[in-house]
C-alpha positions in Angstrom: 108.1 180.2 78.8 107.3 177.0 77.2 110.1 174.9 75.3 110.3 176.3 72.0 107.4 178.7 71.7 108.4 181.0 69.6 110.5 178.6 67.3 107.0 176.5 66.7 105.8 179.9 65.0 109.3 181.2 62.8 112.9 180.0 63.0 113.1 183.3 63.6 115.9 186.1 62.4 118.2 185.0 65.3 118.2 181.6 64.8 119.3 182.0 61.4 122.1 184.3 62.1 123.5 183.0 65.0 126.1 180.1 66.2 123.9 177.4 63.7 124.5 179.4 60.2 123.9 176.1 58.7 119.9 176.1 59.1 120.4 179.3 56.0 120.5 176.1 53.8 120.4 178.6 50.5 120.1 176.4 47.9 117.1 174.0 47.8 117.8 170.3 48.0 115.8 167.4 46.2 116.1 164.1 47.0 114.1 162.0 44.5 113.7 157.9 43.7 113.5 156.9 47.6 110.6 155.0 49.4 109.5 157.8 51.8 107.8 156.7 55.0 106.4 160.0 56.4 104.7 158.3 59.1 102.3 161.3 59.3 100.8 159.4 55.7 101.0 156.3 53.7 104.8 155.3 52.1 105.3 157.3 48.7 107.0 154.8 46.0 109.2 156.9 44.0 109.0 160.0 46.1 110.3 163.2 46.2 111.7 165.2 49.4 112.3 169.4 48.7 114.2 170.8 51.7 114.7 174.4 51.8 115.9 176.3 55.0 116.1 173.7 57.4 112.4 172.9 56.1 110.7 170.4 54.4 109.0 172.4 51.5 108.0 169.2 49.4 106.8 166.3 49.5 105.1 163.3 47.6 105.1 161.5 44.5 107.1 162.1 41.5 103.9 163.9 39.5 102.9 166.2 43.2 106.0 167.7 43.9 107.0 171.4 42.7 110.2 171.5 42.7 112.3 175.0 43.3 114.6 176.8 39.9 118.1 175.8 40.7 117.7 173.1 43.0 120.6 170.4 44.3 119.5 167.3 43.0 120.4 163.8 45.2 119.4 160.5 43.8 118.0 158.2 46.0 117.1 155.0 43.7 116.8 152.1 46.2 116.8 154.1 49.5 114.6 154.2 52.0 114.1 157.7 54.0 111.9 158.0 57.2 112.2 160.6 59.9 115.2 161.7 62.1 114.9 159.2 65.1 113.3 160.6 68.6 115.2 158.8 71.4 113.1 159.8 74.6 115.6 158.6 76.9 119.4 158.7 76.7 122.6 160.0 78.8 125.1 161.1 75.6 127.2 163.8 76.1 129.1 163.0 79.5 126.7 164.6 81.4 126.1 164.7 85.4 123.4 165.1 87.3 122.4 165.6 91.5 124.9 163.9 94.4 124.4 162.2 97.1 123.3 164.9 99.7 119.8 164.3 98.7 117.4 162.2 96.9 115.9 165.1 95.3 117.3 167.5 92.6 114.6 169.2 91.1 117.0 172.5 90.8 119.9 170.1 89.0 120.0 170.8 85.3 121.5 168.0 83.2 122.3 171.2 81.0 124.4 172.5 83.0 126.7 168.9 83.4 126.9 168.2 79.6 129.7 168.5 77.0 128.4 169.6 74.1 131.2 168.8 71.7 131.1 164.8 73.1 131.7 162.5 70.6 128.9 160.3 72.2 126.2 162.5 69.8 128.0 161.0 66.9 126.6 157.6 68.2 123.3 159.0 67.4 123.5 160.5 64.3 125.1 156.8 63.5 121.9 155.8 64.3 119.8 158.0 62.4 119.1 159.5 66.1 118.2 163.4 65.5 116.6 163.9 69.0 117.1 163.2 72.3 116.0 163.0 75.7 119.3 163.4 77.7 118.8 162.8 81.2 120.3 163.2 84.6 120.8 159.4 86.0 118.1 157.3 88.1 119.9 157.0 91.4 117.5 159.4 92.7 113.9 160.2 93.3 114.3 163.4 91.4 117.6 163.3 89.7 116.8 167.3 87.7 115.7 168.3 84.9 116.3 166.3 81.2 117.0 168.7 78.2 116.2 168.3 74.8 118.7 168.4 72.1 118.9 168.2 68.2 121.9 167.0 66.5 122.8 170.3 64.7 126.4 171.0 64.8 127.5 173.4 67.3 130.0 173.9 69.9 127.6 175.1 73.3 124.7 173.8 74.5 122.7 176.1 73.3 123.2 175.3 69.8 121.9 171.7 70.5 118.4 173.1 72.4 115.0 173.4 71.5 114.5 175.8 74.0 115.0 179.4 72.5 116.2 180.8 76.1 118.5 178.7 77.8 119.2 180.8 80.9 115.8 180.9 81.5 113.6 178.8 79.6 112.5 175.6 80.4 114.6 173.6 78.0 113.6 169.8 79.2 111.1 167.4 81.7 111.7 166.6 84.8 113.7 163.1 86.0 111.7 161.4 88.1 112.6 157.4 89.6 111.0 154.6 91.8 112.0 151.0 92.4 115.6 149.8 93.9 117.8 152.8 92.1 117.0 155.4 94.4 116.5 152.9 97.8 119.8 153.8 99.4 120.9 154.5 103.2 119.6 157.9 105.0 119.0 160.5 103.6 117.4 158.1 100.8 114.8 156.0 101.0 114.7 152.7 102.6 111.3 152.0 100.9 109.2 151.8 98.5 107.0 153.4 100.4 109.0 155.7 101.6 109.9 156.6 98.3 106.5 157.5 97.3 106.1 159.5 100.6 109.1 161.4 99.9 108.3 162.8 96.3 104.6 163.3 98.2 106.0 165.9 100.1 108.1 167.8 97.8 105.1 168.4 95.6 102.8 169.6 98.7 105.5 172.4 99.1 105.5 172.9 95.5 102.1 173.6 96.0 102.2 175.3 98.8 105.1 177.7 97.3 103.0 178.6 94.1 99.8 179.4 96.4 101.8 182.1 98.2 102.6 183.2 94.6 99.3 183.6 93.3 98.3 185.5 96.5 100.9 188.1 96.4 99.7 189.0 93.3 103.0 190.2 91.8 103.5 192.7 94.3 107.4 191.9 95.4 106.9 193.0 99.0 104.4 190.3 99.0 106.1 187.6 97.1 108.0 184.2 99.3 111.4 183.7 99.2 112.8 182.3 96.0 112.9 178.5 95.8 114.7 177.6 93.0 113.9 173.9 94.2 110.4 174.1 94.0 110.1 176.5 91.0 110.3 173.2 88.5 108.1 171.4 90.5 105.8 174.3 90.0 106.4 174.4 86.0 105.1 170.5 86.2 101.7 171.5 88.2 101.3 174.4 86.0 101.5 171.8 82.7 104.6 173.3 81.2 107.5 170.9 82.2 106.7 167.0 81.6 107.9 164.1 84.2 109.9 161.3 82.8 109.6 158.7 85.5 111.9 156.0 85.4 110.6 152.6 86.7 110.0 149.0 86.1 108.4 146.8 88.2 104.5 146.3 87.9 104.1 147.5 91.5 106.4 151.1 90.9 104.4 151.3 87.4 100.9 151.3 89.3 102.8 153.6 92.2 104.1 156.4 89.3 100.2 156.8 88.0 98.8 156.9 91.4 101.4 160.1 91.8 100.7 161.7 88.8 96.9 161.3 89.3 97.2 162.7 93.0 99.1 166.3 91.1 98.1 166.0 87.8 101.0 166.0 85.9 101.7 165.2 83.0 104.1 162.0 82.7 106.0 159.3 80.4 106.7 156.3 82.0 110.1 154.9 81.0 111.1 151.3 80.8 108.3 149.8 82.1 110.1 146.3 82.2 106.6 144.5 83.1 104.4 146.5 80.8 103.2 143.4 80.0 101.5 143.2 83.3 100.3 146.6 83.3 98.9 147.6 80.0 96.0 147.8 80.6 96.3 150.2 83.4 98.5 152.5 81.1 96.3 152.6 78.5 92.9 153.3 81.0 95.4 156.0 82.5 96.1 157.8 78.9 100.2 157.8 79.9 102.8 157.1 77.1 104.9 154.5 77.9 108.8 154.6 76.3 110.4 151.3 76.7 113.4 149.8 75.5 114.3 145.9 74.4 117.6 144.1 75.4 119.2 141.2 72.9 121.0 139.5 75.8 119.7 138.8 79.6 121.1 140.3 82.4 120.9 143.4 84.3 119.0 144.3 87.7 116.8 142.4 89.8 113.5 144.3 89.1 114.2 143.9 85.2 114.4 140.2 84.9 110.8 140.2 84.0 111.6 142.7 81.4 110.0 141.1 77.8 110.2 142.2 74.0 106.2 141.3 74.1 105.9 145.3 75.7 105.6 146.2 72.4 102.6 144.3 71.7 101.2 144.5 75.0 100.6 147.9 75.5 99.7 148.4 71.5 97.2 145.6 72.0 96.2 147.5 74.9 95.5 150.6 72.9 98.0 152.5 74.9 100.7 155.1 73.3 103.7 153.4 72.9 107.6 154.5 72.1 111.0 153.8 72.1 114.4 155.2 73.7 117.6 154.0 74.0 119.2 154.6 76.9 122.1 154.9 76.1 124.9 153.5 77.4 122.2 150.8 78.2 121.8 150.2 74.2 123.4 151.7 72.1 122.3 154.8 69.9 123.7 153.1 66.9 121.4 150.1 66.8 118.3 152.3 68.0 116.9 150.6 64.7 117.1 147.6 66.1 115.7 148.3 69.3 112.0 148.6 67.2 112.7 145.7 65.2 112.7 143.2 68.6 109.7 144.6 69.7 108.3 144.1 66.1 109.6 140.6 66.2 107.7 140.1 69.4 104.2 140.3 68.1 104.5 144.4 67.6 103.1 146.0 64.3 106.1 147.4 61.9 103.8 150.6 61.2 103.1 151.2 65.1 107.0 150.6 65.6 108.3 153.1 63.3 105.3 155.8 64.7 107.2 154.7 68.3 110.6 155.7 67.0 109.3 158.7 65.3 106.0 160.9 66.1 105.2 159.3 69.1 108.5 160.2 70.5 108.3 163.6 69.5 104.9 164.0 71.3 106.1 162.6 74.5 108.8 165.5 74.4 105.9 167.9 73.5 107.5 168.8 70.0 105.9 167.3 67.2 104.8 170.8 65.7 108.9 170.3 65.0 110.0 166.4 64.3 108.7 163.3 64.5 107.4 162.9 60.9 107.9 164.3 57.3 105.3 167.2 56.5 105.5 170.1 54.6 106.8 172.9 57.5 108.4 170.8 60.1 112.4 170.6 60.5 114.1 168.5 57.6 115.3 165.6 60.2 115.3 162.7 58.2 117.4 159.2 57.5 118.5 157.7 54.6 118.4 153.7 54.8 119.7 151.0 52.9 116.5 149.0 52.6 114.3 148.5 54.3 113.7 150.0 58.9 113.7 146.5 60.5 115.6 144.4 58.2 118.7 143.0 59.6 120.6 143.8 56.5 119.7 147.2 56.3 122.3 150.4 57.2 122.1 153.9 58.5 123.5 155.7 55.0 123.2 159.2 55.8 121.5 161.2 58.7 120.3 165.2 58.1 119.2 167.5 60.6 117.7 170.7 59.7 118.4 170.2 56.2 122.5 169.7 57.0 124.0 166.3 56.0 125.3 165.7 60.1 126.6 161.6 58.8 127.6 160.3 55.8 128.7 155.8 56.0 130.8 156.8 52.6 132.8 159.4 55.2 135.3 157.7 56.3 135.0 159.9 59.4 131.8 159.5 60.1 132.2 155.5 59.6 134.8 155.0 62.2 131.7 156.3 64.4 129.0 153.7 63.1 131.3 150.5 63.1 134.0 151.4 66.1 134.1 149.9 69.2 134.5 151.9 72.6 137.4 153.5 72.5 136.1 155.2 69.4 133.6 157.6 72.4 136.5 157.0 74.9 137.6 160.6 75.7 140.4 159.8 77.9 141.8 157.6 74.6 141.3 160.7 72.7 143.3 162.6 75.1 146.4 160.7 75.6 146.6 160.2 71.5 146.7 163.6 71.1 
């Protein structure tokens, strides 16, 4: 089953009864006065927003808009609201991922490893963050499969999914990683060729499994013994589970698209520190490209070439270009601000707000969902103090599904935008209480 299927067609009777009764969102909400950046249009001066059951029913200017009998009225003189934020690439909510028996994990699900009530997806919706990519870590070829999340409330992990069948669905990509992370002693590579070698031949059994599949035709007395192993590796020949693969020097960039040429998979490159080097191989290859920017130097060996120019690069390029954070690399809250380097870097403000927006949301395979404001999708948007990539300007509020999830005037919520790290220090928590 694909992520989502059935939730791209109807929220569907479940949905709205179960463990999220917030997405019922009775009353209709109107948020008028705001400069609206849709993304998926030109900005609206003076717009109005109509959200009604965790959708976005209206939208446009002042004159356009119907809006519903008996509606909750917010007044958003001044403000600036855009979509929720799409980080592609982040590790909030504790999670863990494979060990170090072997370099690949295809069977690991970061699903399984994550604590859904983690104070570390407050970070995000401090950030106006109201998707994300959470992954298993790099130290491996294949470190398992990535899930994605929205920042409803909710207390298990399967409040937080896209997915509509958690046990069974496929609820997230596929981790993949070259370069000096996963280079380790035996049993992991020792190479960079041996790397490439390695992930080679788990996807020739992968084959090999789903062949023996096909020809016992769904008769069980026919059918291989079950690989849980290869059965992801499968979902990513098949087209129904996207690779993430982490890298960053020019050489492992050029390596990743000679693998997913070779199988055929689809794939988002993430980090790319020399993109600069290779855009124009990304863009000829058609592969998004999610990178992130750094304020300070530092940081591993094959980063040091790492430059805010990406950005421009690979939009100049013509390649598809977005953001992620991370996290703890950056940090969710300034996610923002991430954008605003790149823009500063030669990047164009309009293609930098698509990259932490729409384009993220297609890299993830659900901008039928989120990624801009149209009438239908998910009400995930951000209120904003002025305007995205002004240093001046603040995350005010953050709503997911038509739910206010932060609020700066909370005095809750703001211990979570301006706190330092003990604030996401669970340990702390624990000993205080």
């Amino acid at each position: 089953m694909k992520i989502n299927s059935k939730l791209w067609v109807t929220l569907g009777l479940s949905s709205l009864l179960g463990a999220v009764p917030a997405l019922a969102q009775d009353q209709p909400h109107v948020f008028r006065g705001a400069r609206i950046i849709p993304v998926a249009g030109q900005p609206i001066e003076n717009g109005v927003l109509v959200v009604h059951h965790g959708k976005i029913t209206g939208i446009g200017a002042a004159s356009q808009v119907k809006v519903p009998t008996g509606a909750r009225e917010f007044d958003m003189t001044g403000k600036v609201v855009m979509p929720g934020l799409v980080d592609t690439h982040s590790h909030l909510g504790e999670g863990s991922g494979g060990d170090a028996s072997t370099p690949l994990h295809p069977d690991v699900r970061i699903i399984d490893g994550i604590n859904p009530i983690s104070d570390s997806f407050k970070r995000a919706l401090a950030g106006g963050i109201t998707t994300v990519n959470v992954m298993p870590g790099s130290g491996h070829l294949m470190s398992g499969q990535t899930v994605y999340l929205k920042m409803r409330e909710g207390k298990t992990i399967g409040d937080l999914t896209f997915c509509d069948d958690v046990q069974n669905g496929i609820c997230g990509g596929m981790k993949m990683a070259n370069g000096t992370n996963p280079m380790k002693a035996a049993p992991f590579p020792g190479t960079r060729a041996k790397s490439a070698a390695m992930a080679r031949q788990l996807f020739l059994d992968a084959q090999a499994y789903s062949n023996k599949i096909k020809a016992a035709k769904g008769k069980a007395s026919k059918m291989p013994e079950r690989k849980p192993n290869l059965e992801p590796l499968v979902e990513i020949l098949e087209g129904k589970r996207v690779v993430h693969f982490h890298t960053h020097r020019y050489d492992d960039i050029l390596t990743a698209l000679r693998l997913k040429e070779e199988f055929g998979f689809k794939m988002v490159l993430h980090h790319v520190s020399e993109a600069w080097k290779a855009a124009d191989e990304i863009a000829k290859a058609g592969v998004p490209a999610s990178i992130l920017t750094l304020d300070s130097p530092g940081g591993k060996a094959e980063s040091v070439e790492l430059s805010n120019t990406n950005g421009a690069a690979l939009e100049k390029a013509g390649a598809i270009v977005g953001f992620h954070t991370d996290d703890g690399i950056t940090d969710s809250r300034l996610f923002l601000r991430n954008a605003a380097f790149a823009v500063r870097s030669g990047m164009s403000p309009e293609k930098a707000i698509e990259g932490l927006t729409l384009v993220g949301a297609r890299m993830l395979e659900l901008q039928d969902r989120v990624g801009s404001l149209e009438i239908g999708k998910d009400a995930d948007f951000v209120v904003l103090s002025g305007e995205p990539f002004s240093v001046y300007t603040r995350v005010e509020q953050t709503w997911v599904e038509g739910q206010k999830r932060f609020d700066l005037a909370n005095p809750d919520d703001k211990k979570f935008a301006v706190g330092g790290y003990n604030t996401y220090n669970t340990e702390v928590h624990y000993h205080a209480h």
